[in-house]
TIMARTOR-277756 format. One record per atom (N, C-alpha, C, O): residue in three letters; x, z, y. Coordinates in steps of 0.02 Angstrom, whole numbers, padded with zeros to 5 digits, always signed. Atoms other than C-alpha are relative to their C-alpha. Example, Ala and Ser with C-alpha at 12.3 -4.5 7.8 and 13.67 -1.06 7.14 Angstrom:
% TIMARTOR-277756
ala+00045+00000-00059ala+00615+00390-00225ala+00045+00000+00060ala+00097+00033+00059ser-00042-00003-00059ser+00684+00357-00053ser-00039+00037+00055ser-00014+00045+00110
END
This chain:
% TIMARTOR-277756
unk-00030-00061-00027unk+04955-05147+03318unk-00005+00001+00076unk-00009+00055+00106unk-00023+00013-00073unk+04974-05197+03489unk-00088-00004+00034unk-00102+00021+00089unk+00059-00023-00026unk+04779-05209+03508unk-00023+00076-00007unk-00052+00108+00037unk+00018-00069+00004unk+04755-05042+03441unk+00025+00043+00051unk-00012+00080+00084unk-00026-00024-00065unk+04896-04982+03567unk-00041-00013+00063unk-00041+00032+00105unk+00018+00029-00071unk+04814-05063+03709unk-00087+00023-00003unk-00110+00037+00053unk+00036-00031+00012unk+04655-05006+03652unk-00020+00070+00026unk-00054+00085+00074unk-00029-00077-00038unk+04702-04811+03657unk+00015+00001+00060unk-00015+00047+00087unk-00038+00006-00061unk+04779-04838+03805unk-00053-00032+00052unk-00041-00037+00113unk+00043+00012-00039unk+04630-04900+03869unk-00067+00047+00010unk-00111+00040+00052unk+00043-00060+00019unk+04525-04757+03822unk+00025+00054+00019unk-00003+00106+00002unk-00023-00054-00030unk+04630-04649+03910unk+00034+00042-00044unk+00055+00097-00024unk-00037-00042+00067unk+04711-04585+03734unk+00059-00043-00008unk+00057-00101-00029unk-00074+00041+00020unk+04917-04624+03732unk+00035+00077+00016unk+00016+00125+00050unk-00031-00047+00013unk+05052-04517+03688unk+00038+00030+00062unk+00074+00080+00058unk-00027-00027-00055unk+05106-04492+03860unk-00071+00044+00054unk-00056+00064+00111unk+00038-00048-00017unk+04941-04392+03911unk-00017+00061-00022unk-00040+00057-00079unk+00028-00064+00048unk+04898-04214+03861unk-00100+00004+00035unk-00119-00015+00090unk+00076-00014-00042unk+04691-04175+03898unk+00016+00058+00027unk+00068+00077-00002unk+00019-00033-00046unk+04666-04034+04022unk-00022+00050-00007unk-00083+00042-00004unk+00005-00064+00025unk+04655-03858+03980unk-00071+00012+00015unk-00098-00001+00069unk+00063-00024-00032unk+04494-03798+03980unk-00001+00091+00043unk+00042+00134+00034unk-00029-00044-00032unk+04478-03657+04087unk-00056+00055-00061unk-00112+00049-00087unk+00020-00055+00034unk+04466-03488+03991unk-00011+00073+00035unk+00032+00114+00052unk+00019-00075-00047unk+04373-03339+04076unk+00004+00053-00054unk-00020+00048-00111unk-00009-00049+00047unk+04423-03177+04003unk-00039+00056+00047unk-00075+00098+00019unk+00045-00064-00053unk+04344-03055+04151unk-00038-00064+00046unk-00003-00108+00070unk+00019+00021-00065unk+04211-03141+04273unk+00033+00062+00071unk+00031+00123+00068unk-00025-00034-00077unk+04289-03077+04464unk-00043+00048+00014unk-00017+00100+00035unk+00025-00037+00019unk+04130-02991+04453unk+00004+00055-00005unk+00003+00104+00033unk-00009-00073+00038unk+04148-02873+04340unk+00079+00033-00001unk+00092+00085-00031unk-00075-00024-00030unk+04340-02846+04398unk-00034+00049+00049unk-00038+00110+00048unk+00000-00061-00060unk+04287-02772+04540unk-00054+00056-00009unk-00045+00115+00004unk+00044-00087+00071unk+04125-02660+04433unk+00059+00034-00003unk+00071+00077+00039unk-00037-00041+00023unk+04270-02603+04351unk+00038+00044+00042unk+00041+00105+00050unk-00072-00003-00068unk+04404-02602+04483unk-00035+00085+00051unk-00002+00134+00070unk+00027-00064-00048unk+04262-02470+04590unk-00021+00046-00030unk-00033+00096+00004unk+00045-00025+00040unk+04181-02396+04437unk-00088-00023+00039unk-00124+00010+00077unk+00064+00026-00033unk+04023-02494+04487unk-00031-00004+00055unk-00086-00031+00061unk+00007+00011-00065unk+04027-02473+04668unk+00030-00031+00039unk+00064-00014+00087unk-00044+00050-00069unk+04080-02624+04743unk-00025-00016+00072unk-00081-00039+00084unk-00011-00012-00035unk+04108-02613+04891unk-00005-00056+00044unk+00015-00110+00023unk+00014+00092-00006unk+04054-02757+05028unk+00073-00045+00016unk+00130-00023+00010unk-00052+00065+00005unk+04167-02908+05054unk+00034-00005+00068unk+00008-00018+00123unk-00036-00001-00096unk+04296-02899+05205unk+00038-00061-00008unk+00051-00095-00058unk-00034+00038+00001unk+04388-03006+05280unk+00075-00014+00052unk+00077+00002+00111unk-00052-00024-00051unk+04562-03023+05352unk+00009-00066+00011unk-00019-00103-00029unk-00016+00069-00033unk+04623-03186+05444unk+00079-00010-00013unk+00122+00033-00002unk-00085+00042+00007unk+04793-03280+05407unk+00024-00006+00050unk+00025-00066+00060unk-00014+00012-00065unk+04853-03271+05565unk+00075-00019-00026unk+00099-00016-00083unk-00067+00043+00015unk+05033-03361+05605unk+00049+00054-00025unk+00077+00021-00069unk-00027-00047+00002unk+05134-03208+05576unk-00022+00019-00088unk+00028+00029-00123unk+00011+00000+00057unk+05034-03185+05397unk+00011-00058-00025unk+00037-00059-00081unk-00031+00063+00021unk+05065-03349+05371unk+00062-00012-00024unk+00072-00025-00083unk-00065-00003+00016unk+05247-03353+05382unk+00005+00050-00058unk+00031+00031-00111unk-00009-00049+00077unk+05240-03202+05252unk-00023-00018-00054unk+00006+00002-00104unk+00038+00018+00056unk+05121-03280+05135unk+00041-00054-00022unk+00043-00069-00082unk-00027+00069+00038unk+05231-03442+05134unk+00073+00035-00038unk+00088+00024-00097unk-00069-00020+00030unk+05410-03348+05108unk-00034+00038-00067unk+00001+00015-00113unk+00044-00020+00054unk+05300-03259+04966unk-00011-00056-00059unk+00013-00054-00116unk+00014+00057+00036unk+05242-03410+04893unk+00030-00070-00002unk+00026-00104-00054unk-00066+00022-00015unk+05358-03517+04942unk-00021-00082+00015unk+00011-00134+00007unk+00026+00042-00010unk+05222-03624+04998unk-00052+00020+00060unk-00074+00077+00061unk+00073-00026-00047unk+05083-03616+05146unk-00049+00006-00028unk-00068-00040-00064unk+00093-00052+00012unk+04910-03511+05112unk-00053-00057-00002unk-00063-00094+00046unk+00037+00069-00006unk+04788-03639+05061unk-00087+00028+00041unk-00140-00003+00048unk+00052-00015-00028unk+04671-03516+05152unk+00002+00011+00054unk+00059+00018+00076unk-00015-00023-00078unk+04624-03474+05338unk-00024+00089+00020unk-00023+00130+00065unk+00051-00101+00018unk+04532-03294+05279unk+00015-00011-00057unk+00022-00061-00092unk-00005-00022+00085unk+04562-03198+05126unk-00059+00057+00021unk-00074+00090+00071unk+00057-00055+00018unk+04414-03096+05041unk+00044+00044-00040unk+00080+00033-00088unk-00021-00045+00070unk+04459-02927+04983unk-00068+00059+00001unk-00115+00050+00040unk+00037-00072+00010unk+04356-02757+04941unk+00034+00056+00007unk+00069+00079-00038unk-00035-00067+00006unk+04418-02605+05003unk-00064+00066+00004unk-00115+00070+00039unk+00027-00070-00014unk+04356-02421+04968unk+00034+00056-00011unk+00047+00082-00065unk-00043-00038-00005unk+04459-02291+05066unk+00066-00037-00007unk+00070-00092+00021unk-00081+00029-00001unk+04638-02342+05039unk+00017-00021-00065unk+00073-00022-00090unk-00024+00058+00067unk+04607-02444+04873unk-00040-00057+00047unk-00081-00049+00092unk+00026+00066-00008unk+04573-02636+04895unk+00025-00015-00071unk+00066+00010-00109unk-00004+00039+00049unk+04548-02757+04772unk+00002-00081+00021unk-00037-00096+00067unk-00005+00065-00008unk+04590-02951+04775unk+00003-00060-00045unk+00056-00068-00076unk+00015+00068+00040unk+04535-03115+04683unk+00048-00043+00038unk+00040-00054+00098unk-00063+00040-00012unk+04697-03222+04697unk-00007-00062-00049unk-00036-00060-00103unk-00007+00042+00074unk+04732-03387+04606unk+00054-00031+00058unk+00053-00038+00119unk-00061+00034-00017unk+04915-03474+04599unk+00019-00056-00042unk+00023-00044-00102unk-00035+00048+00075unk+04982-03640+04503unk+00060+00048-00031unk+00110+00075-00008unk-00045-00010+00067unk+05056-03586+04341unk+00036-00067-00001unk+00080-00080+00040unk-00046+00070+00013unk+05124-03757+04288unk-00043-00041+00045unk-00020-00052+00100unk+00028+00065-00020unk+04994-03887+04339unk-00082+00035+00017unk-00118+00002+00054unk+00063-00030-00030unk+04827-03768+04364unk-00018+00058+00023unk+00021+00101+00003unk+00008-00089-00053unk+04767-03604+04468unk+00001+00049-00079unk-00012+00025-00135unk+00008-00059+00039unk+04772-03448+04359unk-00046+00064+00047unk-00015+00103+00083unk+00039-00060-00051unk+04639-03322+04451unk+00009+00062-00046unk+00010+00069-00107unk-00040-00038-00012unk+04696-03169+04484unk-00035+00074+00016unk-00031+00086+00076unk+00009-00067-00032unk+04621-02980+04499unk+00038+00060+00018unk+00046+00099-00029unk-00050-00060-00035unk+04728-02847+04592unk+00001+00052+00040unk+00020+00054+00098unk+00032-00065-00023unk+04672-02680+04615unk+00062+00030+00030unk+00113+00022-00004unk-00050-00019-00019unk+04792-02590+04735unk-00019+00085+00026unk-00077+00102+00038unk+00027-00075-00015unk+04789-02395+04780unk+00060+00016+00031unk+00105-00026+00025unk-00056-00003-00013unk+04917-02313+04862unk+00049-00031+00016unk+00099+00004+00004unk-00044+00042-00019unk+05028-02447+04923unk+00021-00022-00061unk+00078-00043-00061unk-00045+00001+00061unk+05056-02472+04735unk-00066-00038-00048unk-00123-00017-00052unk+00067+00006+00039unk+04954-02586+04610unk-00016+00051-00066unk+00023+00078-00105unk+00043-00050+00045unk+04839-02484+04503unk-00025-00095-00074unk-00035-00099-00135unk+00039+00039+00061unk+04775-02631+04383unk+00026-00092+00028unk+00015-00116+00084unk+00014+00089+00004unk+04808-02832+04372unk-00018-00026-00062unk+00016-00019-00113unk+00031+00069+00055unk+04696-02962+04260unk-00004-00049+00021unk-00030-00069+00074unk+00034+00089-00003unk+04691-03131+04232unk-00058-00006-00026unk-00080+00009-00082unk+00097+00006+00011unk+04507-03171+04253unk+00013-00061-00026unk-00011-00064-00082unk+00011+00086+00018unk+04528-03354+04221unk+00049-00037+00012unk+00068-00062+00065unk-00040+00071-00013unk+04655-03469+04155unk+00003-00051-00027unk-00027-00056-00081unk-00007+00070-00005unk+04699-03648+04160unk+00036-00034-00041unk+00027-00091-00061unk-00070+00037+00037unk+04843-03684+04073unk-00001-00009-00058unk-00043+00025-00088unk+00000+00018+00063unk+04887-03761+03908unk+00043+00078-00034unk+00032+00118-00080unk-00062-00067+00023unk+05030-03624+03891unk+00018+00038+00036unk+00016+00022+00096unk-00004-00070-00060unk+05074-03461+03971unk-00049+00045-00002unk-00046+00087+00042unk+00046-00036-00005unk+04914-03375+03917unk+00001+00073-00010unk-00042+00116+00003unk-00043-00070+00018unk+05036-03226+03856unk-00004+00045+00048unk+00005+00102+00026unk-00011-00032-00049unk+05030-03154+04028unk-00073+00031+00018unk-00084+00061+00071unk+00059-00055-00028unk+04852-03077+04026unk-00009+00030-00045unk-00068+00046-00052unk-00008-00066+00028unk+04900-02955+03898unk+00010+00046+00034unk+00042+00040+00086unk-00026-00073-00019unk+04911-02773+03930unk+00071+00006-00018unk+00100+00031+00030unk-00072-00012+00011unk+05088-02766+03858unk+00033-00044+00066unk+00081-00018+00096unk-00031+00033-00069unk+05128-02907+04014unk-00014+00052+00058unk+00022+00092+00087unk-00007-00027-00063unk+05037-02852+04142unk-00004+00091+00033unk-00019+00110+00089unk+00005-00063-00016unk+05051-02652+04121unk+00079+00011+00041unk+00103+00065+00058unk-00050-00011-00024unk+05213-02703+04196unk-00002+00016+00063unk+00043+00056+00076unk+00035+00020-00063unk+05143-02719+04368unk-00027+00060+00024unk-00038+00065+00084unk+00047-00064-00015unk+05055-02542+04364unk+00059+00058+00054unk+00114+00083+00043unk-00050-00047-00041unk+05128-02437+04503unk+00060-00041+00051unk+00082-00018+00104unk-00041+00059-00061unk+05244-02588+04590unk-00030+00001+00046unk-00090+00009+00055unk+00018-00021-00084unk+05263-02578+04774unk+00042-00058+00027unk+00085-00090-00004unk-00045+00059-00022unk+05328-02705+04891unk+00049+00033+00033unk+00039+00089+00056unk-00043-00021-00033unk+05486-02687+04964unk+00017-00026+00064unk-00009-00080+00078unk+00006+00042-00050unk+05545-02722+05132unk+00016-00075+00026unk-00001-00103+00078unk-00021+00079+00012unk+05621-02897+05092unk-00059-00030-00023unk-00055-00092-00030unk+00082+00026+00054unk+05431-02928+05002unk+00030-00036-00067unk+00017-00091-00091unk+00004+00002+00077unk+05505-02911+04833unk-00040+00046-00035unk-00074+00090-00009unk+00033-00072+00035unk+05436-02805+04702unk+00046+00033-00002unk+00105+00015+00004unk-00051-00076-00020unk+05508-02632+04708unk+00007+00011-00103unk+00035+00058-00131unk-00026-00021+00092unk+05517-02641+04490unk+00026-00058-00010unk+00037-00089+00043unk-00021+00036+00052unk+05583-02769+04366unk-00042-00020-00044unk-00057+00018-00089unk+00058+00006+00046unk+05453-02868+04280unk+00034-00060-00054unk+00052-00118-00041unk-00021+00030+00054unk+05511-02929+04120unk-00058-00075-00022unk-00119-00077-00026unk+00057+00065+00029unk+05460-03133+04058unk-00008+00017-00039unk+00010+00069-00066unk+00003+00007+00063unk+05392-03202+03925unk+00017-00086-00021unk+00000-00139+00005unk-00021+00072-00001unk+05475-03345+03840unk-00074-00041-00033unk-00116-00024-00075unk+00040+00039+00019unk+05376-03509+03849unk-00067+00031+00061unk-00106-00012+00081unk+00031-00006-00058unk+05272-03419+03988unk+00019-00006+00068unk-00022+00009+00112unk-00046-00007-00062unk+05396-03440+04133unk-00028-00002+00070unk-00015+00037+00117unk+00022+00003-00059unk+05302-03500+04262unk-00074+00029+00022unk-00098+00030+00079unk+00063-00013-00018unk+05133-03431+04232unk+00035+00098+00026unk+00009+00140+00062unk-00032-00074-00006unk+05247-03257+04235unk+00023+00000+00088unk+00008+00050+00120unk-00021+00005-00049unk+05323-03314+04402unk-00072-00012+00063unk-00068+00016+00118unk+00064-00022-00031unk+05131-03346+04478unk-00016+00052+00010unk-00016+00076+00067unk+00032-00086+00011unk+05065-03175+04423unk+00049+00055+00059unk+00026+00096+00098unk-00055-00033-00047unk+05239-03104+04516unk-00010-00006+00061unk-00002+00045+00095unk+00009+00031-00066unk+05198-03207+04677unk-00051+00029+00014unk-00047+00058+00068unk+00058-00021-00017unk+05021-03151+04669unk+00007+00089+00000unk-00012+00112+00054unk-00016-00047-00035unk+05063-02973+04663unk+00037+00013+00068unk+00008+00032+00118unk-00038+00002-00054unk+05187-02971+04783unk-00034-00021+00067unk-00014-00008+00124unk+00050+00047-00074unk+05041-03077+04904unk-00047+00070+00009unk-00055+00106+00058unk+00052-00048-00007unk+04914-02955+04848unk+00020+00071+00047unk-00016+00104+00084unk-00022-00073-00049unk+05037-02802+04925unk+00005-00004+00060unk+00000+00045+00097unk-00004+00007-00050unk+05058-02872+05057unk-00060-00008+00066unk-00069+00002+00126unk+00089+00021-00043unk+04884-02919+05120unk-00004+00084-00002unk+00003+00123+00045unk+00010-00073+00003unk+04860-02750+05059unk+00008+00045+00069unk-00034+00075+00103unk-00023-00038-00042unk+04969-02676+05179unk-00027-00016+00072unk-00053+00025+00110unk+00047+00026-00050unk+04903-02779+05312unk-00066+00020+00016unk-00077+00043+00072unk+00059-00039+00011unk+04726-02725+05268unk-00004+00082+00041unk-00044+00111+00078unk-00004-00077+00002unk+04783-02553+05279unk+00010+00004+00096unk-00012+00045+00136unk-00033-00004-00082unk+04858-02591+05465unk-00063-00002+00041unk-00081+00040+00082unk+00045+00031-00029unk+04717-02683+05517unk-00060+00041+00052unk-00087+00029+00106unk+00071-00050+00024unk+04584-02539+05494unk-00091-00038+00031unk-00138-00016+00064unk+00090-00004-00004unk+04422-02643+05491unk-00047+00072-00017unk-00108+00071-00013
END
């Protein structure tokens, strides 16, 4: 017994490991943004993290921006943004079409996780459609969990809430 244990356990197979989600693409980023323009995407801008976006991105995330530029696509006063946030233990990427100061569309293009995959339904994320940030950088609705998804629900939240905000920034900016 004790070789067999030590065995497993040497093979990298013991009851205290799970293997590693494979990652599951449901939209390539791609074809988010096809969609996102009706096939005219639009070229690739870029806005800078400056210290001032910084501080917003971290009270947001409740962590510092692991970037120094964000890529988005804007045409006219929609943008779109490829986001990814830890769910539990891996990124969840992120598409977030915004119009009007208000998102118009969010998909999960690609996730990671063992559990939480509940949250790139249309019944989740049609919650999200029309949310605006508020001036505290909350969301301006109520987005209902899902149990057993908690934290991939609390990513998706963060990542809107990032996405409006860049947004708005964007909008200030006027490349």
């Amino acid at each position: 017994m004790a070789l067999l244990l030590c065995a497993l356990t040497f093979a990298g197979v013991n009851q205290f490991t799970r293997p590693a989600a494979a990652a599951t693409v449901y939209q390539t980023p791609e074809r988010f943004l096809e969609e996102a323009f009706a096939g005219e995407t639009p070229q690739t801008k870029t806005l800078w993290i400056t210290k001032r976006r910084k501080e917003a991105a971290h009270q947001i995330l409740g962590r510092n921006p692991d970037v120094l530029r964000q890529r988005y696509w804007r045409l006219g006063n929609q943008t779109a943004w490829i986001l990814e946030e830890i769910g539990k233990e891996h990124p969840i990427t992120t598409g977030i079409l915004i119009d009007d100061n208000g998102i118009q569309r969010i998909r999960v293009l690609i996730y990671r996780e063992n559990r939480g995959q509940e949250v790139r339904h249309p019944f989740f994320t049609k919650q999200f459609e029309g949310a605006t940030l508020k001036s505290d950088r909350t969301l301006g609705r109520q987005i209902d969990g899902i149990s057993g998804a908690t934290l991939s629900v609390r990513a998706l939240k963060r990542l809107a809430r990032l996405a409006l905000y860049l947004h708005n920034e964007a909008m200030e900016a006027h490349d």
